[in-house]
Every structure is written in structure tokens, then in C-alpha cells.
C-alpha positions, 0 to 999 in steps of 0.5 A: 109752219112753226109750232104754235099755229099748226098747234092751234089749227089741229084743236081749232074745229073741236066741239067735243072732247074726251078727256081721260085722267089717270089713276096718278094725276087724281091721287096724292102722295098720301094716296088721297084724292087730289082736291087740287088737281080735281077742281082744276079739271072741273073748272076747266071743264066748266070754261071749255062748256062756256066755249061751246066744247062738250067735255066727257071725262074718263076717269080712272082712279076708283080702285086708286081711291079705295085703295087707301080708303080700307087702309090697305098698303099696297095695290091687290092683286087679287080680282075679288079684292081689286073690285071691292077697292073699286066698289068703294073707291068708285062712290068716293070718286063720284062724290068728289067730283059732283061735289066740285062740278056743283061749284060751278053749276054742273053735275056729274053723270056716272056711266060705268062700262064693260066691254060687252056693253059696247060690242053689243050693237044696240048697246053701243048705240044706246051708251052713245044716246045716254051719253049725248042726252046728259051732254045736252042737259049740261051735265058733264059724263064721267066714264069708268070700267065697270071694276066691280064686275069685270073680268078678263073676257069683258075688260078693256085693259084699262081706261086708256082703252076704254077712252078711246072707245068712247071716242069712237061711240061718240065720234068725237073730235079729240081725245088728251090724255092727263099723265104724271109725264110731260109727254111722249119722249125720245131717245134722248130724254126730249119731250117731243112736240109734234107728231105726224103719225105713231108708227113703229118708230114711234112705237119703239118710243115707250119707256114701258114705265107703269103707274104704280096704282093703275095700269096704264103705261105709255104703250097703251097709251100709244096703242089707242093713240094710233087707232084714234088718230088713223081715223082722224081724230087727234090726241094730246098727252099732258101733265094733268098736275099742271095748271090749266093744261087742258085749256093750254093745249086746245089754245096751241100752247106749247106743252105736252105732245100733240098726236096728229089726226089722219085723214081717213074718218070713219063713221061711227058704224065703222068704227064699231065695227073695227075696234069695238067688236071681237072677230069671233073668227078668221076668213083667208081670201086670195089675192082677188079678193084683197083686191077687190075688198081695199082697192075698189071697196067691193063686197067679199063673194064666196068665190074669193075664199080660201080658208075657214077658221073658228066657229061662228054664226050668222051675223058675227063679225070675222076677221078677214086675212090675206094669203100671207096672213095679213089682216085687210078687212072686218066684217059682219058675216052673212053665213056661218062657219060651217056654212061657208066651209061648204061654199068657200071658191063657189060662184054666187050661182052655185049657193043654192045648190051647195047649200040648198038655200041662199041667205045673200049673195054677199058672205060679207056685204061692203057696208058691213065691212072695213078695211084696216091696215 
């Protein structure tokens, strides 16, 4: 199969797309606003609506925009002055892109981030259900980290990040990626076209080039690529600044680098829990375990457990690991720590008595785990 229609049929069933625009494909030299590049997207977006194609956007550029608004020469470095960049930038931001959107009928949602907001069960569930509500009324949702309150603990690491994340709330059905570069590159300076899966030949492909206003690079990107197309959803890098690009890619054109999808495909649950959630502990199984938890998709039993680290309560998700330290599996843990410190290598029979009282059966039950590697 050539190219172009193994192109066109990897974008061919796409319903829902997310887009993520980085801090360079919006600013220009001058360090303003691209009006150009903005009414591009806009347009674009608005034509992939008419198509029947739901576009959420996310967009960095915030701190970018507000960077040049209070005239300041270089990016902070402090966190108390990036966010007050982002505080002024983000309004900037909206208000460009409503302004465009309107042009063409639509209107722009802003929805602002933290990590919590999406380890948090409930709220995860809830962003989704917001997101999907403005989608239905035609309004196109624009997605940020919120910059103005986050700090280390709650922050994605950026929005190539955080767009990967909202593909998974959503259940999306790709995610492209506008840069300032023309694609993945090989070792000889090659845009490369096709690939298959990121492993760590891949991998070794990042150039660990930076934006010079964000913080994203190609090794994030390639991060989140990975974790999106292993549960079957593909990804496109592009040139943001080029004419159409986004309709091109989606149509099979040639441009850009085009990121296969994986045949395994989770559902939304499954991938909160995998990617979405901090392991607030580890859970060391034996070799029967491990069988038992990839080969034949069983629920991990007290008897399989050999080792006990961190502490965490009922309810939290773990990190399950083999006797070599592997991770194999996460999950939301039926006992605490300290409980199962007590009944690690127990029969299921022997709970009661160790603990004096039975919660379940299953430490961590099948629907509430998956496997990962």
C-alpha cells in the first residue's frame, strides 16, 4: 500500500479530533499573535464541523502572549511571574480566538486544567460531560493548563501532555500536533512519513530541540504520541504555519509525519486509570500473579503478593510491578497498605482471620485494573 491511501484510510473513520497548538505556531516573530495562523485554524475548524468532525483545540500560548503584552524581554523563570504572564495572556488568547470563531458562526469555550482536575474521578467524568455539551451546541472547546494556579504537584509538563489527556477523556479518535517542524525526522535530516509504532528506535529520534517560548519539545511529544497510539487512536505531527495543514493531513496528503494507531483500544475508564491517575503506591506480585493478571485477565488475590511499598488507602490506585521490577499492571486497591502488609501470601480464607474483618476478596479487582507494557 503507497502512502497516500494508507494515509487516507488511518484518518478515514475520524469523528472527533483534538488538535494541540504550540506556543510558536500562534506567536510571531515580534512575538504577537499570529492573526494569520489563528484564522487559519478557525477556518479549518469550522470546514471539519461542516464535515461532520467535532474539533477540541488545545492551545498553548498564554504565557507566550502575555509575555510580550507586559513588555517583558525574555520568558520568567520564576513560577509567580510565568503565572501572571499566563493570567494576562490567557484573556488575550480567548479573545482572539472567539473573535475569529465568530467569523464563521462559532464560539470559543474556554476550559482550564490542572492535573487534579483529572485524577479525580468524578471530575474527570465531569470535564468530559462539559466538553461534550459545548461540542453539541457548536461551539468549538479550547483547553489550556490552568498556568495561574499550577505548580509542580498538579502540572501536566505541558500541554502536549495535557492533549493527550484530553484525548483519553474524550475517547477521541486522533490527535495532530501543529509545530514550527515539518515532522518527525531521521538521522539524516529526512522528514519521515509513516510510522508503524514509536518504540525506542523512535524514541532515539528526538532532537531534544525546545520552544523558545513554551516548553514542549519533540520527546514529549513522542511521549504522549506513544501512549495514544498504544491504545488506538493515531496522531499526526504538522506545520501549523502552513496553509490548511490540518485538512490536508485528514484528507491523505502528504505532509507531515503520521503516527499509527494500535490495535488495543481501551475505554475511557481504562484509560483513567492508566495514564490519568498517580500510583500513590507499588504492589510486588510473584510470577503467578503476573500470569494471572496479563495472560488470563484475572484479578490480583493476596496470595500473589510479595511486597508492599508506600502508603495508601482503600481505593488508590497502585502500581503493580513484577519480581524483576517491571511495571505489568494499575489499579484500584480494595485494602490499604498497612492492610495488606498484614495479608500479603494469604489465601483469600485466611483475610478474616488476619485482618479480623473481609472488605473483598480481590485486593485489586480485574475491572478495576489494567495491564500496561
Amino acid at each position: 500500500m503507497t502512502s497516500q491511501p494508507l494515509r487516507k484510510q488511518i484518518f478515514s473513520k475520524v469523528r472527533k479530533i483534538v488538535i494541540k497548538i504550540g506556543t510558536n505556531v500562534l506567536i510571531s516573530r515580534d512575538g504577537t499573535l499570529d492573526m494569520n495562523v489563528i484564522d487559519g485554524i478557525c477556518r479549518q475548524t469550522h470546514e471539519l464541523n461542516e464535515r461532520g468532525v467535532r474539533v477540541i483545540i488545545v492551545s498553548s500560548g498564554a504565557i507566550g502572549t502575555g509575555i510580550k503584552a507586559l513588555g517583558l524581554k525574555t520568558r520568567p523563570t520564576l513560577l509567580p511571574e510565568l503565572q501572571a504572564a499566563a493570567a494576562v495572556g490567557q484573556n488575550r488568547l480567548m479573545v482572539t480566538f472567539d473573535e475569529f470563531l465568530s467569523r464563521y458562526g462559532r464560539h470559543a469555550g474556554q476550559i482550564l486544567l490542572t492535573r487534579q482536575d483529572l485524577e479525580d474521578r468524578a471530575r474527570f467524568v465531569n470535564v468530559g460531560n462539559t466538553i461534550r455539551a459545548l461540542l453539541h451546541m457548536g461551539a468549538v472547546p479550547i483547553i489550556n493548563e490552568n498556568d495561574t494556579v499550577s505548580v509542580d504537584e498538579i502540572k501536566f509538563g505541558g500541554n502536549d501532555v495535557l492533549a493527550s489527556q484530553v484525548v483519553h477523556v474524550l475517547k477521541a479518535d486522533a490527535l495532530i500536533f501543529l509545530s514550527t517542524v515539518d515532522g518527525l525526522y531521521d538521522a539524516a535530516g529526512n522528514v519521515i512519513d509513516v510510522v508503524q509504532a514509536v518504540n525506542e528506535d523512535v524514541l532515539r529520534l528526538d532532537t531534544g530541540d525546545k520552544s523558545s517560548l513554551g516548553i514542549g519539545g519533540m520527546q514529549t511529544k513522542l511521549q504522549s504520541i506513544q501512549q495514544v497510539t498504544e491504545v488506538g487512536d493515531p496522531v499526526a505531527i504538522i506545520n501549523g504555519k502552513l496553509e490548511n495543514a490540518v485538512l490536508k493531513v485528514l484528507d491523505g496528503e502528504q505532509i507531515g509525519t503520521v503516527f499509527c494507531a494500535g490495535s488495543c483500544r481501551l475505554s475511557s475508564r481504562k484509560r483513567w486509570m492508566r495514564f490519568s491517575v498517580k500510583a500513590k503506591g507499588k504492589i510486588t506480585v510473584d510470577d503467578g500473579a503476573v500470569q494471572a493478571l496479563v495472560s488470563k485477565n484475572k484479578s490480583l488475590l493476596a496470595s500473589g503478593i510479595t511486597g508492599v511499598e508506600g502508603k495508601f488507602s482503600q481505593g488508590d490506585m497502585v502500581e503493580v510491578t513484577a519480581p524483576d521490577g517491571r511495571p505489568i499492571a494499575r489499579g484500584l486497591t480494595n485494602y490499604s497498605s498497612e492492610e495488606l502488609e498484614k495479608i500479603k501470601g494469604a489465601k483469600t480464607s485466611q483475610i478474616a482471620a488476619r485482618l479480623g474483618y473481609k472488605y473483598y476478596d480481590e485486593v485489586i479487582h480485574r475491572d478495576d485494573l489494567v495491564t500496561v507494557g
